[in-house]
N, C-alpha and C positions, 0 to 999 in steps of 0.2 A: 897192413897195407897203408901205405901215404895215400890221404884221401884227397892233399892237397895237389896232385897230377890231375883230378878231374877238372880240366878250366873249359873243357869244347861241352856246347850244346848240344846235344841230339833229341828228334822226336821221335816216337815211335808210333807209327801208325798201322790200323789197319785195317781191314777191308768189311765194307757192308754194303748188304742190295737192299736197295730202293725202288719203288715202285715207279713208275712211268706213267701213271694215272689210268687213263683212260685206255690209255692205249695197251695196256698189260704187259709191258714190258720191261722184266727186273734189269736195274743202272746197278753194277759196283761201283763203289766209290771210295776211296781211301779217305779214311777221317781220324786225326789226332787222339792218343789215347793219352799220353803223357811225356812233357819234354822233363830230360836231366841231365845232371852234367855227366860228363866221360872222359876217357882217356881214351886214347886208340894208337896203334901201329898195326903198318906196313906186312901184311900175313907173302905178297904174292902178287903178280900181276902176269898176265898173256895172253898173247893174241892167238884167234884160230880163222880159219877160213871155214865158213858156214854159207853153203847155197848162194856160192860168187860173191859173199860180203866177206870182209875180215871184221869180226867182233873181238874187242879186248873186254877181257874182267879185271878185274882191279877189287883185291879179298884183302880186309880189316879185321883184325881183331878189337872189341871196343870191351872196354873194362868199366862197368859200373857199379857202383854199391846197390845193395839188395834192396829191389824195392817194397817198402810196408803195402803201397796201396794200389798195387797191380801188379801180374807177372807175366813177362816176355815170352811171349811161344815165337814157335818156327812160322806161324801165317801171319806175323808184322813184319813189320819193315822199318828200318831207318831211315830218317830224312838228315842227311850231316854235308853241309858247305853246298848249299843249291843240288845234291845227287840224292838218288834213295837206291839203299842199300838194300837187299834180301839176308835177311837172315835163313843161313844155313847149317846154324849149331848153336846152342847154349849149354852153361856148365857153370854151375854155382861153384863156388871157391870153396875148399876144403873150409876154410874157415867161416864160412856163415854169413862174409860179411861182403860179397862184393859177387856181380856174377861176371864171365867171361863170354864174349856173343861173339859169335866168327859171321860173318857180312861179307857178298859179291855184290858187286857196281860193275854192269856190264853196258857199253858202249859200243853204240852200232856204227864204225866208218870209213 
């Protein structure tokens, strides 16, 4: 793999409960685990009609090299160009060296 195609940023975030003090009640909250760089393409995009709204999704494939000092599950998320994506697939690359993440970007309007 040309590693020189990864130029785009992405973070991957993701979710932990926090207390609410006094008041006992657990906040999630999305919090940064680790930005790198990526490559991505265009998996898919479509619109559906959900409960009188039309929602569109908009699904990326993003292509990163393996990372040494953490690893991607399905309960993060991408944060890439002001959207956060949902990761709903991972697949390390035959070769060892790079993993492949499939992400929905779903819009309410």
């Amino acid at each position: 793999m040309r590693f020189g195609s990864l130029r785009h940023r992405i973070t991957f975030e993701q979710v932990t409960t926090k207390s609410a003090g006094d008041l006992g009640r657990a906040v999630d909250t999305w919090e940064d685990v680790k930005t790198v760089y990526a490559s991505f393409k265009a998996v898919n995009s479509s619109e559906m009609d959900e409960q009188e709204q039309t929602t569109g999704s908009t699904y990326l494939e993003f292509r990163i090299r393996e990372p040494k000092d953490f690893t991607p599950t399905a309960k993060m998320r991408i944060q890439f160009q002001s959207r956060y994506y949902y990761i709903t697939g991972l697949k390390p690359a035959n070769s060892g060296d790079h993993y492949l993440i499939n992400a929905v970007h779903k819009d309410n309007g």
